[in-house]
C-alpha positions in Angstrom: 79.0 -16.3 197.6 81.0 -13.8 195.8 79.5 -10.6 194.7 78.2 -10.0 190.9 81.2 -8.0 189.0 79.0 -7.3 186.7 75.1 -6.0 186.0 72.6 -8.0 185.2 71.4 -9.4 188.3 67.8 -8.3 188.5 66.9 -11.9 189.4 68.2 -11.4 192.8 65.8 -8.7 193.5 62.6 -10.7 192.3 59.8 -9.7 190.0 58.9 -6.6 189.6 62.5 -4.8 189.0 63.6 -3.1 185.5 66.6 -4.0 184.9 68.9 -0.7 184.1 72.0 -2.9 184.8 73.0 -4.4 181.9 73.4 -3.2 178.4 70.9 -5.2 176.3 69.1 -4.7 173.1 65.7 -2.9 174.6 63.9 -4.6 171.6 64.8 -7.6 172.3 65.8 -10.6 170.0 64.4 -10.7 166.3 62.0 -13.3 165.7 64.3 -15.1 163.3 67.2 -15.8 166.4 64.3 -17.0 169.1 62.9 -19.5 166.5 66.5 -20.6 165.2 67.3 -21.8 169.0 64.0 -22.9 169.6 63.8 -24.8 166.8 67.9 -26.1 167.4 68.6 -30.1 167.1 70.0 -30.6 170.5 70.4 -34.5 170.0 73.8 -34.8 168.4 77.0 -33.2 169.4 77.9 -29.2 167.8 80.2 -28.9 165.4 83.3 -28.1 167.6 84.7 -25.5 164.7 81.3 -23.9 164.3 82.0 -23.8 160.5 78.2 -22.5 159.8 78.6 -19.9 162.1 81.9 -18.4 160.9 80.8 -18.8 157.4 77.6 -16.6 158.4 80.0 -14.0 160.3 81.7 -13.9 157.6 79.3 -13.1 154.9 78.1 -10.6 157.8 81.3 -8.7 158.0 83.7 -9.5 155.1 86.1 -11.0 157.0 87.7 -14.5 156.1 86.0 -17.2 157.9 89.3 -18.7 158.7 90.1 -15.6 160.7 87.4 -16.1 162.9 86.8 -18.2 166.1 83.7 -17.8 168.4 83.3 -18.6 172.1 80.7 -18.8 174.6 80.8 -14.7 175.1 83.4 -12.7 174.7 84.3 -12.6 178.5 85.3 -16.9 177.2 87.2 -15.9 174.5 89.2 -13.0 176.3 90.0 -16.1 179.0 91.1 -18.4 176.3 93.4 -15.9 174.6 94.5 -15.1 177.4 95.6 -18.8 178.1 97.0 -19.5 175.2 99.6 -16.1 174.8 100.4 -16.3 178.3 101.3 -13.0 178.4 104.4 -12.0 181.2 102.9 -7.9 181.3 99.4 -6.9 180.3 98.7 -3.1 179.8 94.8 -2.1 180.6 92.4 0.6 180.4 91.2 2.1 184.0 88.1 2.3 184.0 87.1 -1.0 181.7 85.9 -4.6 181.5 87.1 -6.2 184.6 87.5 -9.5 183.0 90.8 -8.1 181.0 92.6 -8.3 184.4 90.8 -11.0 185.5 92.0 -13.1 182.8 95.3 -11.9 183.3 96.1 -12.4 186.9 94.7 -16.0 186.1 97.9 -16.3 184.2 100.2 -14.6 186.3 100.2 -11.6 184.4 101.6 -8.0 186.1 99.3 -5.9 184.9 100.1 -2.3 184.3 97.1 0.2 184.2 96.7 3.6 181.9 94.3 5.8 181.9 91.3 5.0 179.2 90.5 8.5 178.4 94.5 9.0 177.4 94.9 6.1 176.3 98.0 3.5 175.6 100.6 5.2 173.4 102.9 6.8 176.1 102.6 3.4 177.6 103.7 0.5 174.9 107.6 -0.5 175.7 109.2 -3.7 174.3 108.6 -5.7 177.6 104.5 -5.7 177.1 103.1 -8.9 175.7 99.5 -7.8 175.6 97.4 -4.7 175.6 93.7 -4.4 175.7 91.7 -1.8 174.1 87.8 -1.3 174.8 86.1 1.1 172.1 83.5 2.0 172.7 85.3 1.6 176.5 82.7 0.0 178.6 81.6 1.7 181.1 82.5 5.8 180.6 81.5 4.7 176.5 84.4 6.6 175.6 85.2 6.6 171.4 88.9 6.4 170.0 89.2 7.2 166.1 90.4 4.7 164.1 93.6 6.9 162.8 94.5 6.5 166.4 93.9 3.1 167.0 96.1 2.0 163.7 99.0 4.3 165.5 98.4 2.0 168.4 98.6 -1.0 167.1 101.3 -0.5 164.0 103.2 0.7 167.3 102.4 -2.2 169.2 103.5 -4.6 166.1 106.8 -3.0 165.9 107.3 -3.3 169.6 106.4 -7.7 169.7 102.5 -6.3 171.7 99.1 -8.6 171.1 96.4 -5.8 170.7 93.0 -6.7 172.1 90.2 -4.1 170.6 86.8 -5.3 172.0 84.2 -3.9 169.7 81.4 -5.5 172.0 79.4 -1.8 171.3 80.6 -1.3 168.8 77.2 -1.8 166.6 75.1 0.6 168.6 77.0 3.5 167.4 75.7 5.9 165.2 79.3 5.5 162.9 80.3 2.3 163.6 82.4 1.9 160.5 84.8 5.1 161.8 85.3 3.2 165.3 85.6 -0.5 164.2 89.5 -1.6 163.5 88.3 -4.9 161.6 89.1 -4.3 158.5 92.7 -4.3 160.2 92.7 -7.5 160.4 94.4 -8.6 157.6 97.3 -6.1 157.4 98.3 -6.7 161.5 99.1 -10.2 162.8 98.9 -8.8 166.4 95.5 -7.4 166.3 92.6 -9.4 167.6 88.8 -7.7 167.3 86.5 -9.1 169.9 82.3 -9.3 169.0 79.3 -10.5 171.0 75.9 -11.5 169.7 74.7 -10.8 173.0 74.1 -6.9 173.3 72.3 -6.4 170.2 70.5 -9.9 169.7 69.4 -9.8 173.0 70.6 -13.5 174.2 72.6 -12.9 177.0 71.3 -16.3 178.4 72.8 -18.1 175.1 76.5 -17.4 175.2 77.6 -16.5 171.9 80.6 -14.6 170.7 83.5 -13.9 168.0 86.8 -13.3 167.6 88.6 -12.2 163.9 92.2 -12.8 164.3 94.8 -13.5 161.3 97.4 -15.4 163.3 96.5 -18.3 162.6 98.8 -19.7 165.4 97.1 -17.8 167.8 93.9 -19.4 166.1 95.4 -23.4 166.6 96.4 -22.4 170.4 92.9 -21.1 170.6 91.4 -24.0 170.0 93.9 -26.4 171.7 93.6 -24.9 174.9 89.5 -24.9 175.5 86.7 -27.7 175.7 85.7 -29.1 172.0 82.3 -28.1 172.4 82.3 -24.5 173.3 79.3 -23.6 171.2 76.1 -25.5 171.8 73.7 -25.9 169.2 71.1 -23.2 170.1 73.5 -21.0 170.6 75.1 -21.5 166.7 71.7 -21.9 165.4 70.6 -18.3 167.1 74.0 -16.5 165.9 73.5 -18.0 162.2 69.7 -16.6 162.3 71.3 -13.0 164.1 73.7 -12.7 161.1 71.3 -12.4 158.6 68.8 -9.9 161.2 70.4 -6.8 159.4 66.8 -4.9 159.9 66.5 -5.2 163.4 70.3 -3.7 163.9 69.2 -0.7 161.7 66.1 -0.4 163.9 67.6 -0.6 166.8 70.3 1.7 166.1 67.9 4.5 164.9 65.9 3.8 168.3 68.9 3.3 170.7 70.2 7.0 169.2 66.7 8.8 169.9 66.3 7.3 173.2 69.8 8.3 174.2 69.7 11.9 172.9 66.2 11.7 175.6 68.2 10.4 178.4 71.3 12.8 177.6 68.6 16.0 177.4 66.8 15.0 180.5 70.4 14.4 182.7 71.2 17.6 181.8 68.0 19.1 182.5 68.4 17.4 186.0 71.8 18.8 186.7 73.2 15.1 186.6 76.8 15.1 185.9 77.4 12.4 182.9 80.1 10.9 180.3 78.9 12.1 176.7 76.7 8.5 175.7 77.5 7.1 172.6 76.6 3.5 172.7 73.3 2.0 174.3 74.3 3.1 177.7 75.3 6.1 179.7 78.0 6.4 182.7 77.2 9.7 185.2 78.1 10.6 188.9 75.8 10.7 191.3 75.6 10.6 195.6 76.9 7.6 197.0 73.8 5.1 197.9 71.6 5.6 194.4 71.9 2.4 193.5 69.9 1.3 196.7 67.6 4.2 196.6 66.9 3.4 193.0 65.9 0.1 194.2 62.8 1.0 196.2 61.2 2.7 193.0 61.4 -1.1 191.4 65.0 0.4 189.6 68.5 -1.7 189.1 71.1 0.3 187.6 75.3 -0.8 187.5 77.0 0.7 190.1 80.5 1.1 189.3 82.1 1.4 192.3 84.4 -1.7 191.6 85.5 -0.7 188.4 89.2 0.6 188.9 89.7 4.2 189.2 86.3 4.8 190.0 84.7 5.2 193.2 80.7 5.0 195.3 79.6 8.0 193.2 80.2 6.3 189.5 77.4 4.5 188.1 76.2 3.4 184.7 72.7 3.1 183.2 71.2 0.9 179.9 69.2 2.8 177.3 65.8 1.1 177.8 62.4 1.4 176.5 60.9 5.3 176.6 58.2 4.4 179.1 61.0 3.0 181.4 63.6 5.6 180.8 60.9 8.0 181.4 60.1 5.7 184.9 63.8 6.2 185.6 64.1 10.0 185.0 60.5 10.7 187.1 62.9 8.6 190.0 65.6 10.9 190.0 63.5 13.9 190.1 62.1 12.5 193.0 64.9 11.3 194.7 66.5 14.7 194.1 63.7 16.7 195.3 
């Protein structure tokens, strides 16, 4: 069996581990989404268009419901676009999502890698097809403005480049409005805004994601090249209740921001070299082995030594709870002596 790419495996430990891993709502899901999928009618087939749902995003976010397409998680719709561009080079951030280049090299992509941190522009030539763009990057959380992400993509346009922002993070910000390129949408063909219900809503087990896109071509090819029922009906039923759960995203924001100004104080305090957070999670260096160490104290955090670029000594942590970030900064101090 392969290894996990990715965090979120706390199952494999048993009970009794907090799971630091993976970057999920510490709230968990409004009451609203867990009785919308409860409640779901699983006896007839989903709509394969999800019409409900993209009419709900779209009230949720302004855009045009016909500009929108959702997926079984982001990581799905990433693959499907992926399928249908068929892109000949793909330019990618190092350090980012590894399912970008995974979904690439499924197509027989080359894939040329830039540094995330100075990003894309030196890189775009006429030969690119596609170019992803993670903001907030996942895992380093590193923020591009939206001045420079227009550059990017007008650039990109003029050049015959499909832009790929993945705004995944993008509502745990404190500004989200000055990071998100949506209202973009519109005005560029070539841009393509990725969105997840599963970070904030806390569903991860669900499956549920959106992409806004104006090419409608892109859109058509979409939906030719995937199964007809990508979205079951919990899932659709969950993401309509989530649209209208604008509270609990205000909460949660106000409590992610005060629990990561803690863990940032605390790092510091401890002499722990870290990324400046700005999302729900934090990426820091450490000695090689914490991961395991962490482990015996009951703690699972991402290591992210198989992220490109980075090595043993890169991991990244969740913003959780207070009494378990506290549990996790008492483990450090004693790990560290």
């Amino acid at each position: 069996m392969r290894d996990n790419r990715h965090g979120g495996d706390a199952f494999r430990y048993g009970k009794g581990i907090t799971d630091f891993s993976a970057n999920i709502n510490p709230l968990g899901a409004p009451d609203e989404v867990i009785r919308a999928f409860r409640e779901a009618d699983v006896s007839v087939y989903p709509d394969p268009y999800s019409e409900s749902l993209r009419n709900a995003i779209a009230d949720m976010t302004g855009a045009d419901a016909d500009d929108i397409i959702c997926g079984s998680g982001a990581a799905s719709l990433i693959f499907t676009l992926t399928a249908c561009l068929k892109p000949k080079k793909t330019l990618i951030a190092a350090p980012s999502f590894s399912e970008y280049g995974r979904a690439a090299e499924c197509m027989g992509s080359e894939i040329i890698y830039y540094n995330e941190r100075e990003g894309a522009s030196g890189m775009l030539s006429d030969d690119t097809d596609l170019l992803f763009i993670c903001v907030p990057n996942n895992p380093t959380g590193t923020l591009k403005e939206r001045n420079e992400l227009e550059e990017i993509i007008a650039s990109a346009a003029r050049l015959g480049i499909f832009v790929v922002v993945d705004e995944c993070f993008n509502d745990f910000l404190d500004e989200p409005e000055r990071y998100s390129v949506s209202d973009m949408i519109g005005e560029y063909r070539n841009l393509a805004i990725l969105r997840s219900f599963t970070k904030m809503y806390a569903i991860p087990g669900l499956r549920l994601g959106y992409m806004l896109c104006s090419d409608r071509a892109v859109l058509s090819g979409m939906y030719s090249s995937r199964q007809p029922w990508e979205i079951s009906a919990p899932a659709e039923a969950a993401g309509i209740a989530a649209c209208g759960a604008r509270e609990h995203v205000k909460k949660t924001r106000e409590y992610i921001k005060a629990e990561r100004e803690f863990l940032k104080s605390e790092f510091k305090r401890l002499g722990i070299e870290h990324y400046e957070p700005t999302a729900n999670f934090m990426f820091f260096k450490h000695r090689a082995g914490l991961r395991e160490e962490l482990l015996k104290y009951g703690i699972l955090i991402r290591s992210c030594a198989n992220y490109r670029d980075l090595d043993e000594r890169s991991y990244r942590t969740a913003v959780r709870l207070h009494e378990e970030n506290m549990m996790l900064i008492k483990a450090l101090e004693e790990i560290d002596g």
